[in-house]
MDAnalysis code that builds the backbone (N, CA, C; Angstrom):
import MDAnalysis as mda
import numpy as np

u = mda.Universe.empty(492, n_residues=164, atom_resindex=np.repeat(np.arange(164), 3), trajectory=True)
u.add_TopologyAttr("name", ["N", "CA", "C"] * 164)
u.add_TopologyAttr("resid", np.arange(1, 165))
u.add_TopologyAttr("resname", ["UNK", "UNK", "UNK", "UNK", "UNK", "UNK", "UNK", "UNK", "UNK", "UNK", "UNK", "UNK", "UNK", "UNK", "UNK", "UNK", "UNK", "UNK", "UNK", "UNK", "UNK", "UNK", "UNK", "UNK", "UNK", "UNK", "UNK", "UNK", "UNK", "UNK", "UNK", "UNK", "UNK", "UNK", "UNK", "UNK", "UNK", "UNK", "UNK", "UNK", "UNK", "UNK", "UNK", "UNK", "UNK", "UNK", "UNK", "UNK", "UNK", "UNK", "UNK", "UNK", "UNK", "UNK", "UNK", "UNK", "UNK", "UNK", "UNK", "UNK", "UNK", "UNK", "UNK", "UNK", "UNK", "UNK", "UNK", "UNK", "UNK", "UNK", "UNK", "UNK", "UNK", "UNK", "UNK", "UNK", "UNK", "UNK", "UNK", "UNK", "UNK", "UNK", "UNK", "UNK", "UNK", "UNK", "UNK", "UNK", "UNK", "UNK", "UNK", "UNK", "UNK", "UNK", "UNK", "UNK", "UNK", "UNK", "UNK", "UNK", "UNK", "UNK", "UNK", "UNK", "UNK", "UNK", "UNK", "UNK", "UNK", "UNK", "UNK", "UNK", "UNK", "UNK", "UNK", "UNK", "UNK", "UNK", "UNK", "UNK", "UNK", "UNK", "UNK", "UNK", "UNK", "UNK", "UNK", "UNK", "UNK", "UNK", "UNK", "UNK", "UNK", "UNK", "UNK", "UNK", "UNK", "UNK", "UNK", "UNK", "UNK", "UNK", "UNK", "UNK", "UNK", "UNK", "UNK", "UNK", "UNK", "UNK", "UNK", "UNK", "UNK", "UNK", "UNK", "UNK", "UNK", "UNK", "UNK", "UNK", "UNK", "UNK", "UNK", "UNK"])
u.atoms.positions = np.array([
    [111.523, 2.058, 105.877],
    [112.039, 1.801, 104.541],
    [112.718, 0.437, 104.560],
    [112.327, -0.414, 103.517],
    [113.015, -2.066, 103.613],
    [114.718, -1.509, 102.633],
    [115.159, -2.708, 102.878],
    [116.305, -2.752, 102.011],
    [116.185, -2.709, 101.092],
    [115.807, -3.462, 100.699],
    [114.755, -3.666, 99.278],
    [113.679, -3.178, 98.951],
    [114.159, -1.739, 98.598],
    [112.437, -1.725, 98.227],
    [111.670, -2.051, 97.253],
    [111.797, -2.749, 95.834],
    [111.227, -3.665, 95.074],
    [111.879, -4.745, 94.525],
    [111.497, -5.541, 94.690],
    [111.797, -7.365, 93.791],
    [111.148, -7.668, 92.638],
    [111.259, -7.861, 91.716],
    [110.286, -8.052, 90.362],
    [110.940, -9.303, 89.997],
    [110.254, -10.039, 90.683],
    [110.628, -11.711, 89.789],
    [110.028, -12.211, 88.819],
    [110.497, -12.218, 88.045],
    [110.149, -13.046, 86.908],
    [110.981, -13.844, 86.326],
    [111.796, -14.990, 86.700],
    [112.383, -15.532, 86.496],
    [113.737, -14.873, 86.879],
    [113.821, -13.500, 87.610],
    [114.532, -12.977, 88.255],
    [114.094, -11.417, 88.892],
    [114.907, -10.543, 89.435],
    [114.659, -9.933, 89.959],
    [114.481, -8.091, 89.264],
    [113.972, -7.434, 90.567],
    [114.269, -5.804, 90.099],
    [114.492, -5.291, 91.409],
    [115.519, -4.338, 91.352],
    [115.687, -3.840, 93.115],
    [116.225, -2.289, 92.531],
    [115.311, -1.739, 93.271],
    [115.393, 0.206, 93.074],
    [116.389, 0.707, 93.897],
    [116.978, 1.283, 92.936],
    [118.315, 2.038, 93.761],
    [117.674, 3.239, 95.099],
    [118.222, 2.938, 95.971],
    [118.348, 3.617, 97.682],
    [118.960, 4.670, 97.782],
    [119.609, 4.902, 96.674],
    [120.172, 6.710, 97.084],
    [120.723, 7.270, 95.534],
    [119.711, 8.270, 95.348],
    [119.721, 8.721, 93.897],
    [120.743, 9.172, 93.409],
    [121.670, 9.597, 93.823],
    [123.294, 10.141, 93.601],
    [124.361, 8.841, 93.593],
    [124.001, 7.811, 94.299],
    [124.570, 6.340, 94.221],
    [124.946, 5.561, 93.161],
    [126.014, 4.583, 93.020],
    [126.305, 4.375, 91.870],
    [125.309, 3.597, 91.010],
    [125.066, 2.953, 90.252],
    [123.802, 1.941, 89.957],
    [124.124, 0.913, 89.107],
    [123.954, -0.504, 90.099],
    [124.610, -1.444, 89.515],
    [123.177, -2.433, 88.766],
    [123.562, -2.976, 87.483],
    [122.452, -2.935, 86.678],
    [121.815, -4.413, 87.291],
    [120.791, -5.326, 87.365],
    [120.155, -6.188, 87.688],
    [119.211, -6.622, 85.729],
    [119.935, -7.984, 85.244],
    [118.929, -8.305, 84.647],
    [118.549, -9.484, 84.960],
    [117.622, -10.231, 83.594],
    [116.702, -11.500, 83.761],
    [117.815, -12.404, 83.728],
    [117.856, -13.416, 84.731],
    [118.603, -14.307, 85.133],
    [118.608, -15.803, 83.853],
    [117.429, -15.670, 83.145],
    [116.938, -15.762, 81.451],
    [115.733, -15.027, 80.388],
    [116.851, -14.948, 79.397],
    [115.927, -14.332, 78.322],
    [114.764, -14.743, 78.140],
    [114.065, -13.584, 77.617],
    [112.286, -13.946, 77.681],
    [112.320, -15.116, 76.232],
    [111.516, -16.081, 76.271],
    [110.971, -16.638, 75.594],
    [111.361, -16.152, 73.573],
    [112.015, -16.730, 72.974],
    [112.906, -16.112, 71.624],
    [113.521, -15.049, 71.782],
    [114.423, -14.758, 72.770],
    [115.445, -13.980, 73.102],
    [116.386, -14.575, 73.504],
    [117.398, -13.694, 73.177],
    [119.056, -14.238, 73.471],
    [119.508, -13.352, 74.284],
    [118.585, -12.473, 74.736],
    [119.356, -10.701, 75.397],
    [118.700, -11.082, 76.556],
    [119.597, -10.938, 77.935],
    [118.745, -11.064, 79.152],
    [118.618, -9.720, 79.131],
    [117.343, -8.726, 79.616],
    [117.239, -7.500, 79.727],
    [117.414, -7.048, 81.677],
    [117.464, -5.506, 81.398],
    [117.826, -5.076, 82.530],
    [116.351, -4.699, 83.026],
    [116.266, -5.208, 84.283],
    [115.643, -4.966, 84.439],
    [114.991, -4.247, 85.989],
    [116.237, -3.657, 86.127],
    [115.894, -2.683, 87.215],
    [117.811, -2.481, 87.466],
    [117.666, -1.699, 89.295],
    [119.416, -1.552, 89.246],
    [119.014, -0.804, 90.963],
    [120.228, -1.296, 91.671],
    [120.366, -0.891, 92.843],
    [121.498, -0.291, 93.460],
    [121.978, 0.291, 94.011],
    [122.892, 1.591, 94.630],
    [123.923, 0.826, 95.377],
    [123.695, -0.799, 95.552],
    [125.032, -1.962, 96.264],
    [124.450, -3.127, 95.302],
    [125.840, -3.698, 95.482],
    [125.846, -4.956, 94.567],
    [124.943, -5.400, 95.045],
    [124.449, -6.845, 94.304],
    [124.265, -8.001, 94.596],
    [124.352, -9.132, 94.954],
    [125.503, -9.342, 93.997],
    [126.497, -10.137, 93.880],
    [127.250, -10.256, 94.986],
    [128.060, -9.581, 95.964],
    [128.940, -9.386, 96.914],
    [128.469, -9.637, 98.069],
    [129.420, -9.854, 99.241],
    [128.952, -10.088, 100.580],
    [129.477, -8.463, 101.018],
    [128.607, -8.347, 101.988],
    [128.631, -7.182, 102.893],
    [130.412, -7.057, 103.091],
    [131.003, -7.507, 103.556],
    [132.111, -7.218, 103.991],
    [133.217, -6.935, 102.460],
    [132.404, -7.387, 101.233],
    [133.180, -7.571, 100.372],
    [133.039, -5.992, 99.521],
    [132.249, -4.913, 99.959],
    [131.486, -4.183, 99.393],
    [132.264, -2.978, 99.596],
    [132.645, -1.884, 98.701],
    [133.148, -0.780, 99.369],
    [132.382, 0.009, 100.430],
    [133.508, 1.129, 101.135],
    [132.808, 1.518, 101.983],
    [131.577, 2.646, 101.806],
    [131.562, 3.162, 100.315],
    [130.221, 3.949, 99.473],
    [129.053, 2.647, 99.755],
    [129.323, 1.503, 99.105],
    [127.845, 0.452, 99.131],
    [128.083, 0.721, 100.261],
    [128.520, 0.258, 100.956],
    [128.183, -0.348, 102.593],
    [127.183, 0.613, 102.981],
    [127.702, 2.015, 103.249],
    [127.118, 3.140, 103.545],
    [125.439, 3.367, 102.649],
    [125.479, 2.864, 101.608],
    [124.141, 2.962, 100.544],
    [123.296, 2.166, 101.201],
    [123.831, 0.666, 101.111],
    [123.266, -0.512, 101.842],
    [123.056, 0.333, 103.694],
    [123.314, 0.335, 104.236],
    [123.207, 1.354, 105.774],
    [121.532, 1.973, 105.705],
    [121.945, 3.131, 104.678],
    [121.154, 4.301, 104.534],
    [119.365, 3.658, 104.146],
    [119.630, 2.111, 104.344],
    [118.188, 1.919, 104.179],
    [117.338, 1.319, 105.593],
    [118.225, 1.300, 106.149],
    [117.908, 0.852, 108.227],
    [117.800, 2.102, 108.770],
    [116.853, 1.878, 109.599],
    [117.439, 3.037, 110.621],
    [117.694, 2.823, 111.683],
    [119.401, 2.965, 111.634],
    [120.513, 3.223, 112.444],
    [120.664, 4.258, 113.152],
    [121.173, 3.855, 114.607],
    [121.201, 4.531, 115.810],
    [122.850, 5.470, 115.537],
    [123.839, 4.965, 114.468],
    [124.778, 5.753, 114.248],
    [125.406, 4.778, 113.124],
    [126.426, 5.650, 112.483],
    [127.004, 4.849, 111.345],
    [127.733, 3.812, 111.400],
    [128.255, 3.736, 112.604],
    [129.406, 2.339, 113.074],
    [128.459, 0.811, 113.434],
    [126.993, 1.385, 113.223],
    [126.236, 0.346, 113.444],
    [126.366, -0.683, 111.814],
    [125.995, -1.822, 112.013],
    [125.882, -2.534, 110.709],
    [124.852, -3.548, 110.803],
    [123.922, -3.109, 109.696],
    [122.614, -4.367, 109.603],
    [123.078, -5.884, 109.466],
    [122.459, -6.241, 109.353],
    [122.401, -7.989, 109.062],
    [122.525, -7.922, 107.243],
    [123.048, -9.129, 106.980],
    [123.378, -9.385, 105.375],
    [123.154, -10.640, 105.296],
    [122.663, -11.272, 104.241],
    [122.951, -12.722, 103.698],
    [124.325, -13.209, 103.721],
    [125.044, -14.307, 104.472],
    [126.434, -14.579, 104.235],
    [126.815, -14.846, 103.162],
    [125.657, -15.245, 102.032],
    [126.601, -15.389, 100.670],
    [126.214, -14.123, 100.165],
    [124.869, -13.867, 99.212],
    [124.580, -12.540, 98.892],
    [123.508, -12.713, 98.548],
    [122.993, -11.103, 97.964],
    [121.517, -10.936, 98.333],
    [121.208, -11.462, 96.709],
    [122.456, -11.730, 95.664],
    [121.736, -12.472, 94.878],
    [120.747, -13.668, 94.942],
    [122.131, -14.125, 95.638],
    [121.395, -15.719, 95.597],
    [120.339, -16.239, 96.361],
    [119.399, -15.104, 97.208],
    [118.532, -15.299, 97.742],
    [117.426, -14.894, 96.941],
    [117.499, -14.239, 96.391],
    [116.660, -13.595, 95.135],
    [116.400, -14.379, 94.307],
    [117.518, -14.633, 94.100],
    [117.550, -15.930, 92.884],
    [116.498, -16.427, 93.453],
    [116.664, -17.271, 94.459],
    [115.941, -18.485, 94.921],
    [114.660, -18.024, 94.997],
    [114.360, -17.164, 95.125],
    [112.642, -16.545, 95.570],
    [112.400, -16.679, 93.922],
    [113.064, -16.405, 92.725],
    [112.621, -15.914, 91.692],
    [112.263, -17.277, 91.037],
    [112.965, -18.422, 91.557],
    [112.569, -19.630, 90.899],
    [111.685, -20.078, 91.634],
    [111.733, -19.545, 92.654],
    [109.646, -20.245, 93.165],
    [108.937, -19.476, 93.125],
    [108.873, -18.177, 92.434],
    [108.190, -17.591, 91.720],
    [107.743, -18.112, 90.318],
    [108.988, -18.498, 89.988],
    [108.645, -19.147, 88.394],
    [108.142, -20.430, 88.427],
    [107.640, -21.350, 89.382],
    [107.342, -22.387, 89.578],
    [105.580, -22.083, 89.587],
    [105.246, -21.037, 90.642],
    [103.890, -20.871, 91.105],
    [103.343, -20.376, 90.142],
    [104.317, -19.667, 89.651],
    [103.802, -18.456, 88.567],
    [102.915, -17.209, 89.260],
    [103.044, -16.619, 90.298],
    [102.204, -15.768, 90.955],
    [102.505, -14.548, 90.432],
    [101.326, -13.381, 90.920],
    [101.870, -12.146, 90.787],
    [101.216, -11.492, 91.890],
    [101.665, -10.411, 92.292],
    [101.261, -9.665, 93.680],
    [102.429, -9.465, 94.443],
    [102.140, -8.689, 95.646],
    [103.080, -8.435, 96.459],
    [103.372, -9.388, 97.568],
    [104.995, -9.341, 97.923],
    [105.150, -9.776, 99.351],
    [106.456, -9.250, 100.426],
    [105.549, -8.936, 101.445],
    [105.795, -8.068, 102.271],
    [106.749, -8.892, 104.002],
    [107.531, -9.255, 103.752],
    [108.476, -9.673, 104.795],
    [109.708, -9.338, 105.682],
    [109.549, -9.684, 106.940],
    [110.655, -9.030, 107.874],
    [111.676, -10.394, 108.460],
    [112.452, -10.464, 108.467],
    [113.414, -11.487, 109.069],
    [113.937, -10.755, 110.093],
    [113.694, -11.285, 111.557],
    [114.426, -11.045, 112.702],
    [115.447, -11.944, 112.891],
    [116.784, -11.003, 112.586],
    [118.172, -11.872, 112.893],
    [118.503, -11.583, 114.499],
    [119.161, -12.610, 114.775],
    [119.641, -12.772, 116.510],
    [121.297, -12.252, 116.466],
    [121.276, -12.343, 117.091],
    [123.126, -11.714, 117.879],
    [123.825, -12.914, 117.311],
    [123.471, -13.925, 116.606],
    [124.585, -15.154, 116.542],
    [124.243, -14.835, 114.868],
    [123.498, -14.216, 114.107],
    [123.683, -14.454, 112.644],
    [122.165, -15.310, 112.851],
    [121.372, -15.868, 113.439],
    [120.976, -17.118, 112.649],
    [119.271, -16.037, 112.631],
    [118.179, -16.539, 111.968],
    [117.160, -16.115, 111.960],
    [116.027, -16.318, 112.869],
    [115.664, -15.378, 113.456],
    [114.522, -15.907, 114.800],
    [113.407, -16.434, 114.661],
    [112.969, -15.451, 113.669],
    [111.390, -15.612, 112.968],
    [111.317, -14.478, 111.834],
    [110.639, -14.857, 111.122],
    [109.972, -14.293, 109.362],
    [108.728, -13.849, 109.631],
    [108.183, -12.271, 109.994],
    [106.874, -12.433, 109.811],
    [106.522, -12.087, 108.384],
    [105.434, -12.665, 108.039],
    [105.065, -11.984, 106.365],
    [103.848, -11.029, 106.767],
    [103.846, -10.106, 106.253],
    [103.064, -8.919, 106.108],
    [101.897, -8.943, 105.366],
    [101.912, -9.592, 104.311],
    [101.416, -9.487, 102.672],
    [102.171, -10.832, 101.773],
    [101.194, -11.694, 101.439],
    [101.362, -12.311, 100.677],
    [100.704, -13.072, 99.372],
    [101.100, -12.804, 98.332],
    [99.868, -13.437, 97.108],
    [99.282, -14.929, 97.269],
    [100.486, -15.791, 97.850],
    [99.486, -16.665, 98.230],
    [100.140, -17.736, 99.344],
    [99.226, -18.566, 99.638],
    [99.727, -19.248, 100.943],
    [101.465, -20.597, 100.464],
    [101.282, -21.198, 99.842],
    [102.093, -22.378, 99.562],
    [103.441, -21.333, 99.207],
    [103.419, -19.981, 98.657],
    [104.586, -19.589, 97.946],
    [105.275, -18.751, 99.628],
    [104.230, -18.327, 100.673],
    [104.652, -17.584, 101.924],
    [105.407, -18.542, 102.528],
    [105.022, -19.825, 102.624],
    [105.305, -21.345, 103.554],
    [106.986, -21.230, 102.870],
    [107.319, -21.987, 101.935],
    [108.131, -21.788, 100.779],
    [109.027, -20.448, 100.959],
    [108.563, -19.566, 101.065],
    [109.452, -18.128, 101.093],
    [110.166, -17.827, 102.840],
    [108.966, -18.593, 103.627],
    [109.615, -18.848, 105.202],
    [110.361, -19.250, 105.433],
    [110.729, -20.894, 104.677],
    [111.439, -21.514, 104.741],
    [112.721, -21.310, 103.783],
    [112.644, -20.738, 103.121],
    [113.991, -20.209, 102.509],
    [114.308, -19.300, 102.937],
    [114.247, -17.921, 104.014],
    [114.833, -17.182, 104.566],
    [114.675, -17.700, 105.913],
    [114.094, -18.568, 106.711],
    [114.694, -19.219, 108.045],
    [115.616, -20.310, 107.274],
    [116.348, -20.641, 106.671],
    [117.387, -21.292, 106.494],
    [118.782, -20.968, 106.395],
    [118.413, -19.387, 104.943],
    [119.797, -18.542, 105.176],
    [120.230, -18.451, 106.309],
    [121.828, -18.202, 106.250],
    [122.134, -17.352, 107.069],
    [122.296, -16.099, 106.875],
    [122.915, -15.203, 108.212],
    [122.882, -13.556, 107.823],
    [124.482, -13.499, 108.971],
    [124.425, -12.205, 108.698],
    [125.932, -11.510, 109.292],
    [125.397, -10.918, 110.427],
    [126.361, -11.159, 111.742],
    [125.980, -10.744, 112.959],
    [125.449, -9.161, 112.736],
    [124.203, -8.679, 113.014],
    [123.809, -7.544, 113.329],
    [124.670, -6.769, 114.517],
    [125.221, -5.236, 114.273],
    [125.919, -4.998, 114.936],
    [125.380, -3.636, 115.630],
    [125.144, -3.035, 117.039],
    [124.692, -2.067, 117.208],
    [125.931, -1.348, 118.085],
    [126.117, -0.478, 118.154],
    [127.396, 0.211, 118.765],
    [128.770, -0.589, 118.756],
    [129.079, -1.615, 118.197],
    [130.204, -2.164, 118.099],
    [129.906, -3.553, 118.527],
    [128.683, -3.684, 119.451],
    [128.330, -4.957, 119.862],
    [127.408, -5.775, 118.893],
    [127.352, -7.416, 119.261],
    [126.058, -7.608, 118.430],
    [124.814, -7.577, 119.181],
    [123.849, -7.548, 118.286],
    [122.570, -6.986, 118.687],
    [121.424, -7.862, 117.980],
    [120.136, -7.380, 117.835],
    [119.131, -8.355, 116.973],
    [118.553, -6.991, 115.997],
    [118.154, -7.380, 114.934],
    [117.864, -6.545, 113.872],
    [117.002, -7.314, 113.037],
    [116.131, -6.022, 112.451],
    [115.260, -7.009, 111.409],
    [115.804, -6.450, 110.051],
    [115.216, -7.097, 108.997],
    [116.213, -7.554, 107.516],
    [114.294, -7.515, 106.938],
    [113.953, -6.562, 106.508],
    [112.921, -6.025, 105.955],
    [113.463, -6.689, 103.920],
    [112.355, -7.371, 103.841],
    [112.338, -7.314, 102.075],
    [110.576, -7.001, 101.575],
    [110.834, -6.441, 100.234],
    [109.174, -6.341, 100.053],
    [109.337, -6.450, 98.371],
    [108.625, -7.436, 98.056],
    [108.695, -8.103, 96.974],
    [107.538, -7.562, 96.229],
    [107.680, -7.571, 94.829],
    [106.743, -7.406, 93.855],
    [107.101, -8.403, 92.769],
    [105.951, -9.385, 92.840],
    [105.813, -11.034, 91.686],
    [105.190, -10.271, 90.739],
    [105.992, -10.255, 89.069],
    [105.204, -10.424, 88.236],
    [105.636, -12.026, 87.301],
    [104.905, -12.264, 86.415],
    [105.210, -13.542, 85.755],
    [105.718, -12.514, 84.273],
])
């Protein structure tokens, strides 16, 4: 199971809430469609967006958790150091650039220091937007992956769905 289990960019995102009893924080269009003034909602996920991991109560944290699989609860995945908005964001405006639609299917292996090892892509609609999507998640950074109290290496699973 990715963290994410859907992205719907279209000039922004959609991310499906991870635990159905979870709270659900709403996600809309980052801009209104074309003669609209209303950004719509357009999906909603069970942890912010907006927030950094450490900034998150301990319900998200635990929501955000429940999508790794963890060897025990004191373990903690890898996070974007700013947030998983603004990485989204960024995918959603080179989405809106290419204009693509289709899926994409990516893993980021974070190292024991935070930084990113390698991106494999799984699935991608097309080549220039995978290159582009490599290079914007080998640039982020992420939060030391933590396995029994130590750090460790972890992968940071996203799986995207482009519509225009």
């Amino acid at each position: 199971m990715s963290i994410v289990k859907s992205l719907a960019l279209a000039g922004s995102l959609f991310i499906a809430a991870t635990a159905a009893n979870a709270a659900s924080y709403e996600v809309r269009q980052s801009r209104p469609d074309a003669g609209s003034n209303i950004r719509r909602v357009i999906g909603a996920t069970s942890f912010p967006l907006d927030r950094a991991y450490e900034d998150m109560s301990e319900q998200e944290r635990s929501d955000y958790r429940s999508a790794f699989k963890l060897a025990s609860t004191t373990d903690e995945p890898p996070h974007p150091v700013t947030t998983l908005k603004s990485l989204a964001d960024h995918l959603a405006r080179l989405q809106a650039m290419l204009q693509l639609t289709g899926e994409l299917l990516v893993t980021v292996h974070v190292g024991t220091d935070g930084s990113p090892k390698t991106v494999s892509v799984v699935k991608s609609p097309n080549a220039d937007f995978e290159r582009l999507v490599v290079l914007t998640l080998m640039d982020a950074r992420y939060s030391v992956p933590k396995c029994a109290g130590q750090a460790c290496e972890m992968d940071l699973p996203f799986s995207v769905t482009l519509h225009r």
